[in-house]
Predicted model as a PDB file, atoms N, CA, C, CB and O in Angstrom, pLDDT in the B-factor column:
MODEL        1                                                                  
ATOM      1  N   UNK A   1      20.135  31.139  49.398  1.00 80.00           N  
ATOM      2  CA  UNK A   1      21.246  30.684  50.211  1.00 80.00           C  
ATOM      3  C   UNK A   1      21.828  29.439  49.549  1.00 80.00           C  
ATOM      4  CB  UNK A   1      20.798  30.394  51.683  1.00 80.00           C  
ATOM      5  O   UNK A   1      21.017  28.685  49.012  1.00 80.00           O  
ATOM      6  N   UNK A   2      23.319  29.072  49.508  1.00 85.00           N  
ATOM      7  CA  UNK A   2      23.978  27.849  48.785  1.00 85.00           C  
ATOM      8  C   UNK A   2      23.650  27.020  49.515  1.00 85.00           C  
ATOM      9  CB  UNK A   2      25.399  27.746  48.532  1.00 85.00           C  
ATOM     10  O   UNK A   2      23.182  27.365  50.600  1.00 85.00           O  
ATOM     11  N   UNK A   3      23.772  25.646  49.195  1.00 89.00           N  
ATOM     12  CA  UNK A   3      23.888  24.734  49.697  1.00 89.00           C  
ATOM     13  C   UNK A   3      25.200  23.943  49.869  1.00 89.00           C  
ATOM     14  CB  UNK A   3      23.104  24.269  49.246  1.00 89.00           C  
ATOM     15  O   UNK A   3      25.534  23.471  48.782  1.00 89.00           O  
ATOM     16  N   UNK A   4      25.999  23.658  50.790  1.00 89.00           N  
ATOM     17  CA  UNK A   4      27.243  22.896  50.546  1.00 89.00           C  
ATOM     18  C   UNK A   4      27.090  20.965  51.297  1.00 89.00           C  
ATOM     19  CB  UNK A   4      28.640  24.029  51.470  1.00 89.00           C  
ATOM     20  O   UNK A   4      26.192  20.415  51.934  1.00 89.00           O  
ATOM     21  N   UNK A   5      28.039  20.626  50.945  1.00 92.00           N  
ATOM     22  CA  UNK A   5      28.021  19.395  51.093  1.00 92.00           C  
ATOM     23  C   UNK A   5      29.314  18.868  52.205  1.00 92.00           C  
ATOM     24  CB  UNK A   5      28.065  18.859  49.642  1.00 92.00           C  
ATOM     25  O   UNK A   5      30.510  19.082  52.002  1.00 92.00           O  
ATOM     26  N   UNK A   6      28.900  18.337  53.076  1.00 90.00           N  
ATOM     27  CA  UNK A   6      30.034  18.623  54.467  1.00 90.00           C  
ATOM     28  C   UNK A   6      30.486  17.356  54.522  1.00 90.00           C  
ATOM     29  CB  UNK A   6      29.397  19.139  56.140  1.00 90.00           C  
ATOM     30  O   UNK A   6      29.619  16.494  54.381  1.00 90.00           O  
ATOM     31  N   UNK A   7      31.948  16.879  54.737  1.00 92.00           N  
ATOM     32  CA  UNK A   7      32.050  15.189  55.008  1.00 92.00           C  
ATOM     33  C   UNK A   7      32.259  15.293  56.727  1.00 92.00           C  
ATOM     34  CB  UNK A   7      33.706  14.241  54.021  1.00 92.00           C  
ATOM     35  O   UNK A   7      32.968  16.248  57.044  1.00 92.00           O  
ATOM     36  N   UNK A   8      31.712  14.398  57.969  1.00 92.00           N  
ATOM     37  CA  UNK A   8      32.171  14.222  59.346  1.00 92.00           C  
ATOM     38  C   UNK A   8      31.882  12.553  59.616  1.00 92.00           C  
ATOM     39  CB  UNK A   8      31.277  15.328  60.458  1.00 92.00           C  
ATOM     40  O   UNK A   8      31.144  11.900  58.879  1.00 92.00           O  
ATOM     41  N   UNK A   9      32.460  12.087  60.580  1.00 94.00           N  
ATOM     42  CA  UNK A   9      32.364  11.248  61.104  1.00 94.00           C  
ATOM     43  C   UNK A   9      30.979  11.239  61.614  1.00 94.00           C  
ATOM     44  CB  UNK A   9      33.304  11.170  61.801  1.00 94.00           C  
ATOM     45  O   UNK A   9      30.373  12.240  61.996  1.00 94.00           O  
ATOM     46  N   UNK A  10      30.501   9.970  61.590  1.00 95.00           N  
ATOM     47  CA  UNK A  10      29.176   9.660  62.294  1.00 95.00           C  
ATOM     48  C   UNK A  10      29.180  10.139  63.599  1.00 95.00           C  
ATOM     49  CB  UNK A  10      28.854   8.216  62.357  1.00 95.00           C  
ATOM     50  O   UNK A  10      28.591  11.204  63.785  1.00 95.00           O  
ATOM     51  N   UNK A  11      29.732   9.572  64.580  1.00 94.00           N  
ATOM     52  CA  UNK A  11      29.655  10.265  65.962  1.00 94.00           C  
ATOM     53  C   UNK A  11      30.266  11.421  66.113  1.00 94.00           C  
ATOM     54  CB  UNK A  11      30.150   9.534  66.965  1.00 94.00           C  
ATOM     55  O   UNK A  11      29.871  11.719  67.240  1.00 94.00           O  
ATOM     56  N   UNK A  12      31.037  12.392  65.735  1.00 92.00           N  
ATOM     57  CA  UNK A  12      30.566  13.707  65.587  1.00 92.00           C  
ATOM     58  C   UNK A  12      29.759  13.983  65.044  1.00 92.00           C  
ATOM     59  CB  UNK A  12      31.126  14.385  65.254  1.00 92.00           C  
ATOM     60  O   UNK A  12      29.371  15.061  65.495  1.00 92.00           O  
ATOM     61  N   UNK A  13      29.074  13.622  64.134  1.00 95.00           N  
ATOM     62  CA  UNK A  13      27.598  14.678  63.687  1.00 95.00           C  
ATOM     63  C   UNK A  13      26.315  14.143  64.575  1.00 95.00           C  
ATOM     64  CB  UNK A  13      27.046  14.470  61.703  1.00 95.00           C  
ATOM     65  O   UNK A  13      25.248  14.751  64.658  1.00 95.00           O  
ATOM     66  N   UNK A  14      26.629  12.836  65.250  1.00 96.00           N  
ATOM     67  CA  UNK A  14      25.681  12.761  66.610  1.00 96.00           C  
ATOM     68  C   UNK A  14      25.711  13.922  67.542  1.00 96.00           C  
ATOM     69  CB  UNK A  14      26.086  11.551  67.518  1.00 96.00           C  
ATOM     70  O   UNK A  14      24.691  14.544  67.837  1.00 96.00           O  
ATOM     71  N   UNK A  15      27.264  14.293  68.146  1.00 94.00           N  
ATOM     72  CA  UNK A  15      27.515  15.368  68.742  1.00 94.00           C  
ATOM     73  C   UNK A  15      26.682  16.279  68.451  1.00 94.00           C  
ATOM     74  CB  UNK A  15      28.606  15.732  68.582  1.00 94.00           C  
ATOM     75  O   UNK A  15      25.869  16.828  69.195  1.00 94.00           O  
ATOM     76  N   UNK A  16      26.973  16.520  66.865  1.00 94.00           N  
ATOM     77  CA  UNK A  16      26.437  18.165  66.401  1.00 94.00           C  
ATOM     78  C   UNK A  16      24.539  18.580  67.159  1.00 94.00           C  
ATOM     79  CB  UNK A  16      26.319  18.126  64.037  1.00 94.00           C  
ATOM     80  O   UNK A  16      23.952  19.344  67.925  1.00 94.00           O  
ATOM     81  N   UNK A  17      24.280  17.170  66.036  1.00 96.00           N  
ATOM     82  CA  UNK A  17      22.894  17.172  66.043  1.00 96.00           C  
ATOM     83  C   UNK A  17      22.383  17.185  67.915  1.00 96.00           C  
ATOM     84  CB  UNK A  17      22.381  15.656  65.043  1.00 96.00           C  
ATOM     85  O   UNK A  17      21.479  17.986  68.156  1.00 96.00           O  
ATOM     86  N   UNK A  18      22.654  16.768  68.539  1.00 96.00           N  
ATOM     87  CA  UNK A  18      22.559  16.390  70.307  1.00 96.00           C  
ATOM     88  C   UNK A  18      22.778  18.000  70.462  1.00 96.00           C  
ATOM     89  CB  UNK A  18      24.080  15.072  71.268  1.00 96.00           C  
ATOM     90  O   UNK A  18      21.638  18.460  70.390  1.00 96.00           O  
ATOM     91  N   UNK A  19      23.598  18.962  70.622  1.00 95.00           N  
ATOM     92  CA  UNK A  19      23.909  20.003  70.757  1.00 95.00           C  
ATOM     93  C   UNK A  19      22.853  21.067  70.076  1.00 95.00           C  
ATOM     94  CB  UNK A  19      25.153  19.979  70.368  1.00 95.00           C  
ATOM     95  O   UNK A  19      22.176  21.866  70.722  1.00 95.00           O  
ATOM     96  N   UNK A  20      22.845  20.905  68.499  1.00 96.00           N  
ATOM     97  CA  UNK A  20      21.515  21.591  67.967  1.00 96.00           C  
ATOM     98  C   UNK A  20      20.204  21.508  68.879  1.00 96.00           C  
ATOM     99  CB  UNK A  20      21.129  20.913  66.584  1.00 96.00           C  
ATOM    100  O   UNK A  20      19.605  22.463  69.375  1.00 96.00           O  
ATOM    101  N   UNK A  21      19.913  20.241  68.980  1.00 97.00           N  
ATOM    102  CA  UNK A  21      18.514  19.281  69.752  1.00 97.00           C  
ATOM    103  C   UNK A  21      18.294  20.331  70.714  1.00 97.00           C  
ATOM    104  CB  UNK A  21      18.848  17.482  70.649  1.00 97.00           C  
ATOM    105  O   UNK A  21      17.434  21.204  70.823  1.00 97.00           O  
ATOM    106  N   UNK A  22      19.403  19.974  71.441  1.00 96.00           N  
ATOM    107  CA  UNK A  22      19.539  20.713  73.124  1.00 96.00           C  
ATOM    108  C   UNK A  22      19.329  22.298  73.155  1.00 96.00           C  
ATOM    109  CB  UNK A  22      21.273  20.484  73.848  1.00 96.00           C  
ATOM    110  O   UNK A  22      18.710  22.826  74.079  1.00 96.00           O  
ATOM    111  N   UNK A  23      19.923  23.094  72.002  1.00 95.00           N  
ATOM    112  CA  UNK A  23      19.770  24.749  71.843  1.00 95.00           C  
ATOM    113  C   UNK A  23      18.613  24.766  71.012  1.00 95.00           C  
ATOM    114  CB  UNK A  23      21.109  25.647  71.089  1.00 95.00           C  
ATOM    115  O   UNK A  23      18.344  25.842  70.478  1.00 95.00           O  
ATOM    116  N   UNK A  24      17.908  23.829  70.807  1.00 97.00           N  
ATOM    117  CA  UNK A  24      16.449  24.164  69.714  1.00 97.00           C  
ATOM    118  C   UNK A  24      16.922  24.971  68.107  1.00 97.00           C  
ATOM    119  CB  UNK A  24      15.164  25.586  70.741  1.00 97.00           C  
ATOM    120  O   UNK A  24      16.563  25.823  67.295  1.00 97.00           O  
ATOM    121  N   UNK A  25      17.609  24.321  68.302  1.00 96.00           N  
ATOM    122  CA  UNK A  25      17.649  24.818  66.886  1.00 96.00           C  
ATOM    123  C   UNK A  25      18.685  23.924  65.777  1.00 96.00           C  
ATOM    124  CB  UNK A  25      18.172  26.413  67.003  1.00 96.00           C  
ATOM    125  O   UNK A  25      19.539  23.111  66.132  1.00 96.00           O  
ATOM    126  N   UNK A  26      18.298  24.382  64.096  1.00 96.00           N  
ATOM    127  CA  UNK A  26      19.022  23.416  63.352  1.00 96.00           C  
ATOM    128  C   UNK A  26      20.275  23.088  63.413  1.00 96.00           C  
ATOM    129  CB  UNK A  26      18.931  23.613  62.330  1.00 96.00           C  
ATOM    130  O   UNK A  26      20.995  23.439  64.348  1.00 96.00           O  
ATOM    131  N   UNK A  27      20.664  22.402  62.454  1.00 95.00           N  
ATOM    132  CA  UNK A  27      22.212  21.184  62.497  1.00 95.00           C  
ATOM    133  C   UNK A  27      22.921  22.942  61.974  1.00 95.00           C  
ATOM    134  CB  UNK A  27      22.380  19.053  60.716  1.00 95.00           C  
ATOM    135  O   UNK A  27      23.811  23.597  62.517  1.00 95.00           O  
ATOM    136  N   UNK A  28      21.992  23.295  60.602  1.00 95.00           N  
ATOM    137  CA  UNK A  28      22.684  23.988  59.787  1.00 95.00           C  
ATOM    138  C   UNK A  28      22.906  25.626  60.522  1.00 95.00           C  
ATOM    139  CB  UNK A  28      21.884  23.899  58.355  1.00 95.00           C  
ATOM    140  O   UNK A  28      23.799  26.333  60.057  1.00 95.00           O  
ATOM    141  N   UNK A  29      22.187  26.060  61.478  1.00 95.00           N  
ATOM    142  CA  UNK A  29      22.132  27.055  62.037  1.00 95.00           C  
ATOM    143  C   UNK A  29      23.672  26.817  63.404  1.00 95.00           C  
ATOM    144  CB  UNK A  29      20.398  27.203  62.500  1.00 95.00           C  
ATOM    145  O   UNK A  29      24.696  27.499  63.426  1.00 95.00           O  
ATOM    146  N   UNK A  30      23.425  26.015  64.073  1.00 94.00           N  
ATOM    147  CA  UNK A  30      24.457  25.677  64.765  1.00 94.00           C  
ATOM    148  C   UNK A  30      25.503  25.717  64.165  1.00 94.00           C  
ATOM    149  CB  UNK A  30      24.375  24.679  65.253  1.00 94.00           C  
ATOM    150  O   UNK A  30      26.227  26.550  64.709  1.00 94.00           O  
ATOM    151  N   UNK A  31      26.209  25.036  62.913  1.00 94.00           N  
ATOM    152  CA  UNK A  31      27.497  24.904  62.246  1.00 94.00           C  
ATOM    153  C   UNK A  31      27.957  26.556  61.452  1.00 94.00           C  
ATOM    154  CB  UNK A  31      27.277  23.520  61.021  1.00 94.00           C  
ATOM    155  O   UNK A  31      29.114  26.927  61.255  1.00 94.00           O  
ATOM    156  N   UNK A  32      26.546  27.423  61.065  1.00 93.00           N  
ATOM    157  CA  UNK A  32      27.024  28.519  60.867  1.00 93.00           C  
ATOM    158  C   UNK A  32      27.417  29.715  61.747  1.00 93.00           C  
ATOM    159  CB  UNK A  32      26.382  28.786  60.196  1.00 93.00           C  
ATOM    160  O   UNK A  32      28.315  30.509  61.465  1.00 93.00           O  
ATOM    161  N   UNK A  33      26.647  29.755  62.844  1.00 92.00           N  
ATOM    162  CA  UNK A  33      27.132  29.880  64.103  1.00 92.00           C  
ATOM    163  C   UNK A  33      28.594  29.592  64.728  1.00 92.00           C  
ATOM    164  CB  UNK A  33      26.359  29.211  64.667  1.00 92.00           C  
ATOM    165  O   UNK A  33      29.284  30.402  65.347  1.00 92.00           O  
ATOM    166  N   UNK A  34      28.910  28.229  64.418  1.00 92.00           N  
ATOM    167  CA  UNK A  34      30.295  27.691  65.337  1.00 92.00           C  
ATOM    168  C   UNK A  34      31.531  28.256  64.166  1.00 92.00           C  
ATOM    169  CB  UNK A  34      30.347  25.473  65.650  1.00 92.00           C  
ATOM    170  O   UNK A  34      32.714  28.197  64.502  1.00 92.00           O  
ATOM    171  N   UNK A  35      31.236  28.663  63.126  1.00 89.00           N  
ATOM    172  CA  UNK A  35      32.150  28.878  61.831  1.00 89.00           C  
ATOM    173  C   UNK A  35      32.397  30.513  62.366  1.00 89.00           C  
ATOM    174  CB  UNK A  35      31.236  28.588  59.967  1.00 89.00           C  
ATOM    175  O   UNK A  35      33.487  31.010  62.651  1.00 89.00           O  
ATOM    176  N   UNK A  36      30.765  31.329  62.423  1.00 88.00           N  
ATOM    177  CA  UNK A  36      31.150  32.792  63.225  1.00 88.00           C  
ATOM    178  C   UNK A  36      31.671  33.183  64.222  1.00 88.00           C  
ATOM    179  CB  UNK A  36      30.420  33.392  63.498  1.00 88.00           C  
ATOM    180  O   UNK A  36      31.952  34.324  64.588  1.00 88.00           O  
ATOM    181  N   UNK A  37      31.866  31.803  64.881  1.00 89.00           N  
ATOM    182  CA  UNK A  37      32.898  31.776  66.291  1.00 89.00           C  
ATOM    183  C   UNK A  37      34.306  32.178  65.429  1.00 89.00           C  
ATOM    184  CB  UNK A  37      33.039  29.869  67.294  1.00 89.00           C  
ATOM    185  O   UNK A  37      35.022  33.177  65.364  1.00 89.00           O  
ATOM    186  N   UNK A  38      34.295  30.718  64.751  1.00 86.00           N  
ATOM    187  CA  UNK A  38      36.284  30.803  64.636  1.00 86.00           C  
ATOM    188  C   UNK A  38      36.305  31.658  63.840  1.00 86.00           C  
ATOM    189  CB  UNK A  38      37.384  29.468  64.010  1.00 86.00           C  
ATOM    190  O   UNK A  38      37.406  32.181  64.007  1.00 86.00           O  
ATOM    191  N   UNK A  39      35.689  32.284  62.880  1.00 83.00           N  
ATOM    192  CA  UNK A  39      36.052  33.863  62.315  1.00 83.00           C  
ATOM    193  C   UNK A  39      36.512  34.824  62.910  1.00 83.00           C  
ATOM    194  CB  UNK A  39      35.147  34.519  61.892  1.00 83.00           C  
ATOM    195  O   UNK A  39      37.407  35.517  62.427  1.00 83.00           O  
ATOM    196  N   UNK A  40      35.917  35.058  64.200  1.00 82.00           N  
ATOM    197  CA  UNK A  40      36.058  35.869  65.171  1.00 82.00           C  
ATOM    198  C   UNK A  40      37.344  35.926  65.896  1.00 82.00           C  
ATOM    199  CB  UNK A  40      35.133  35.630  65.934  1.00 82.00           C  
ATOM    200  O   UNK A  40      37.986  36.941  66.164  1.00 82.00           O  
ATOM    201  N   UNK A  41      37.760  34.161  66.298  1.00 81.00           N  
ATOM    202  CA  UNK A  41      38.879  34.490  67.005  1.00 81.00           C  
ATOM    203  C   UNK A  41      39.941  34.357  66.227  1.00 81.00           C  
ATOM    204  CB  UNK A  41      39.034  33.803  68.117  1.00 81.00           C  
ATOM    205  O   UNK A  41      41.036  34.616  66.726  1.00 81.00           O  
ATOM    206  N   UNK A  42      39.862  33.927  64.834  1.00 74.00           N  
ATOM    207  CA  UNK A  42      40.801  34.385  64.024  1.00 74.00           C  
ATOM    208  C   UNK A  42      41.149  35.203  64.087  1.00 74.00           C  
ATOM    209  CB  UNK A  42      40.741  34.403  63.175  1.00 74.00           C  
ATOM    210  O   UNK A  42      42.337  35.370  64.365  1.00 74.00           O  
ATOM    211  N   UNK A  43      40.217  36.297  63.841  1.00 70.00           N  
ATOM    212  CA  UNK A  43      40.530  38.372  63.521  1.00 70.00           C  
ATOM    213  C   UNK A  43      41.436  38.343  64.647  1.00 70.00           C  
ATOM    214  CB  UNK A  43      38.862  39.941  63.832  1.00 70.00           C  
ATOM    215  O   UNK A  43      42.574  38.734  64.384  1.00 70.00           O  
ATOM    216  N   UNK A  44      41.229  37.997  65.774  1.00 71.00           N  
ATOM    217  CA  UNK A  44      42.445  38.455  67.055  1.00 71.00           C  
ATOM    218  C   UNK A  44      43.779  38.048  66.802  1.00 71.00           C  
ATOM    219  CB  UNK A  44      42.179  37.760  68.564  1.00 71.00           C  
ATOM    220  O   UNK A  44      44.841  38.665  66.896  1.00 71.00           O  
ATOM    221  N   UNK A  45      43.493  36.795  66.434  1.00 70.00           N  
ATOM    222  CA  UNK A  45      44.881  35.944  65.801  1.00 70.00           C  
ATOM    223  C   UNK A  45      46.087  36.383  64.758  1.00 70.00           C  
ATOM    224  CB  UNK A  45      44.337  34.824  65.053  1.00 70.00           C  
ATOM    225  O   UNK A  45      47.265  36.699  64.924  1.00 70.00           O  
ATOM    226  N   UNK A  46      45.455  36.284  63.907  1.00 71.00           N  
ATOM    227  CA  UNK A  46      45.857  37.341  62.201  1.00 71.00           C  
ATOM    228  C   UNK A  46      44.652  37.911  61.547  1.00 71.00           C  
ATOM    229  CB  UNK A  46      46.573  36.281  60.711  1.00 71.00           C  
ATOM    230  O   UNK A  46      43.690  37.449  60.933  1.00 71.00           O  
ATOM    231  N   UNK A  47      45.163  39.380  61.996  1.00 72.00           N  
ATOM    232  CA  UNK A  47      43.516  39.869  61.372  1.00 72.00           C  
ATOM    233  C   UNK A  47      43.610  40.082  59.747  1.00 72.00           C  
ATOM    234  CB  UNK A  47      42.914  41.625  62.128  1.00 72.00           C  
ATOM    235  O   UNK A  47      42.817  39.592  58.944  1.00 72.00           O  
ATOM    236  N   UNK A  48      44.522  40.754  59.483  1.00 77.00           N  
ATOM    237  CA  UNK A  48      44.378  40.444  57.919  1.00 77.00           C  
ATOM    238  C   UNK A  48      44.210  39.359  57.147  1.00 77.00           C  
ATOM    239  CB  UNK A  48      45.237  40.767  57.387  1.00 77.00           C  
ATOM    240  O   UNK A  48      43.738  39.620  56.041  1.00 77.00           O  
ATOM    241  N   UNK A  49      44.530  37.774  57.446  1.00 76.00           N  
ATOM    242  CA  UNK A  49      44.405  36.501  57.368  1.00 76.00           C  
ATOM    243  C   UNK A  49      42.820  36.449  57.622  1.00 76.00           C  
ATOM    244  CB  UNK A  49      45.383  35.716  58.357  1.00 76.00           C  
ATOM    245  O   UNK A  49      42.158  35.800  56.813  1.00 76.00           O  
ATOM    246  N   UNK A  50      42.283  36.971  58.497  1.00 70.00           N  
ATOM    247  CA  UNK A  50      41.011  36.654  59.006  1.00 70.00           C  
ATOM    248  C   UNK A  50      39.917  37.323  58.142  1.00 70.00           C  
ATOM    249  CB  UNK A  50      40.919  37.078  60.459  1.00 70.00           C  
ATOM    250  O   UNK A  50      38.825  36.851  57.828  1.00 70.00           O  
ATOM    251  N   UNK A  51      40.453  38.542  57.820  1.00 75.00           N  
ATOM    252  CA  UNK A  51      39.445  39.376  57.213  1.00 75.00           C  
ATOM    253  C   UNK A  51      39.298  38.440  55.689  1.00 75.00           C  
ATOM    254  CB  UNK A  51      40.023  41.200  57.070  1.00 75.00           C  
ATOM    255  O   UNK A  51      38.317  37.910  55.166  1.00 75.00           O  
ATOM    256  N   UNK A  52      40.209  38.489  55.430  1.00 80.00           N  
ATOM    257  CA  UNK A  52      39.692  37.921  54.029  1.00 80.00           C  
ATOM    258  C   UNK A  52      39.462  36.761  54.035  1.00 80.00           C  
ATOM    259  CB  UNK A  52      40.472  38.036  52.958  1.00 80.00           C  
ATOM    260  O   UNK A  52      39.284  36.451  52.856  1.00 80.00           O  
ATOM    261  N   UNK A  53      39.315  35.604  54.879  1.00 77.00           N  
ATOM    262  CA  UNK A  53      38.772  34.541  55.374  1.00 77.00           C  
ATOM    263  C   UNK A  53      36.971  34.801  55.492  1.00 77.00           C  
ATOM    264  CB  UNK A  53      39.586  34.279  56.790  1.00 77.00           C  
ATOM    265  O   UNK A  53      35.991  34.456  54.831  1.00 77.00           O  
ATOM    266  N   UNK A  54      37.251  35.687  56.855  1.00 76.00           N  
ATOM    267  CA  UNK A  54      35.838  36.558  56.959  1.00 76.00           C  
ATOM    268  C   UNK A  54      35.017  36.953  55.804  1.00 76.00           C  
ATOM    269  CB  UNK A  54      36.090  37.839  57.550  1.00 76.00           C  
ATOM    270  O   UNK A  54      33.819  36.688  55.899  1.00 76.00           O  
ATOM    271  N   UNK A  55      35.402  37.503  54.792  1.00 81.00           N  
ATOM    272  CA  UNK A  55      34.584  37.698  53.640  1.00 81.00           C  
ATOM    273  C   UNK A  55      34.567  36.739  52.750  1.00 81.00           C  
ATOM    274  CB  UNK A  55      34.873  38.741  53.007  1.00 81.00           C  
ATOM    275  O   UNK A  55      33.592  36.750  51.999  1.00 81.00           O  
ATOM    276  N   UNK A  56      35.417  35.834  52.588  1.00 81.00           N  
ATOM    277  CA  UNK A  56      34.843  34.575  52.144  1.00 81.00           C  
ATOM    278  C   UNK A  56      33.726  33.819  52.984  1.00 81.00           C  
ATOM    279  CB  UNK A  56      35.932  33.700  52.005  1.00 81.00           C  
ATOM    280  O   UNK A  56      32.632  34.368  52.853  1.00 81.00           O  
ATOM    281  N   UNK A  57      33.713  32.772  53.759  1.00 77.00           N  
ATOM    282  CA  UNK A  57      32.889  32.630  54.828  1.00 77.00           C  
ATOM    283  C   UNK A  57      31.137  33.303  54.956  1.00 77.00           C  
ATOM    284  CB  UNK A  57      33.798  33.214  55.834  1.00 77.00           C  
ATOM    285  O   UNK A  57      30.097  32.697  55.212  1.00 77.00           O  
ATOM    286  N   UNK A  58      31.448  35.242  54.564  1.00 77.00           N  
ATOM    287  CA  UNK A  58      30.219  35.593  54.816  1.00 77.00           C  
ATOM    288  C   UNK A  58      29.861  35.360  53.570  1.00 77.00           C  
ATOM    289  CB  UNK A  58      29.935  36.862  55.393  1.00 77.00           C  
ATOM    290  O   UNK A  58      28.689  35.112  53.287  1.00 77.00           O  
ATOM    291  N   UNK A  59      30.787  35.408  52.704  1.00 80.00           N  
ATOM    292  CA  UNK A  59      29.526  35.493  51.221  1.00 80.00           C  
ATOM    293  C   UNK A  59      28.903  34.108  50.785  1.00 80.00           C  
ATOM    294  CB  UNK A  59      30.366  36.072  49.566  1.00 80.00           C  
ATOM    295  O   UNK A  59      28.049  33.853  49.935  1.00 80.00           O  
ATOM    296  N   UNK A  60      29.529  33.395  51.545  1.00 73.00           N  
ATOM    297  CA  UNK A  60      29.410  32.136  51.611  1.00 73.00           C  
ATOM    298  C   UNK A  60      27.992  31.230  52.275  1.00 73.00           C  
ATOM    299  CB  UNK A  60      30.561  31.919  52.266  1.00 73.00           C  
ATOM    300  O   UNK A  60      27.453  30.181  51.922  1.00 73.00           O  
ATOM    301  N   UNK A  61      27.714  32.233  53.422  1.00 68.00           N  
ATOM    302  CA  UNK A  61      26.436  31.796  54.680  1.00 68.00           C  
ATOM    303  C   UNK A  61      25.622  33.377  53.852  1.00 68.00           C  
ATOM    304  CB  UNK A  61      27.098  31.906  57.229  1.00 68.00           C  
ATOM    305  O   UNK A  61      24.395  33.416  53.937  1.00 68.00           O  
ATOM    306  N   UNK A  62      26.092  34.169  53.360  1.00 61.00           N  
ATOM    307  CA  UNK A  62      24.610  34.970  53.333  1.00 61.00           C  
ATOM    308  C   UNK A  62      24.829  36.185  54.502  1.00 61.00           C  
ATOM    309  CB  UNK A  62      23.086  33.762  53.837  1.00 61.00           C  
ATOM    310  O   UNK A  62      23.918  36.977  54.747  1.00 61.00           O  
TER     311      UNK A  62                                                      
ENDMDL                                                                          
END                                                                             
């Protein structure tokens, strides 16, 4: 699996991490998760825009 390198504000990645904490599970599992959200409601949005978003993205997380 890649590794990438993310820039956020300190108190959003308090957010993140508080939210991970709370669902038991990692920073990095949560953010790939919240990314398979907006993939999703992309496709409804512009799905051809999305799809190939979508396959970037997956080859991206694995």
């Amino acid at each position: 699996m890649a590794k990438i390198l993310v820039t956020m504000p300190d108190d959003f990645l308090h957010r993140v991490d508080g939210i991970a904490s709370n669902e038991q599970r990692s920073r990095s599992e949560l953010i790939r998760e919240a990314l398979r959200s907006y993939m999703k409601r992309m496709t409804i949005k512009n799905p051809q825009k999305a799809e190939e978003d979508a396959k970037k993205l997956e080859s991206l997380l694995g």
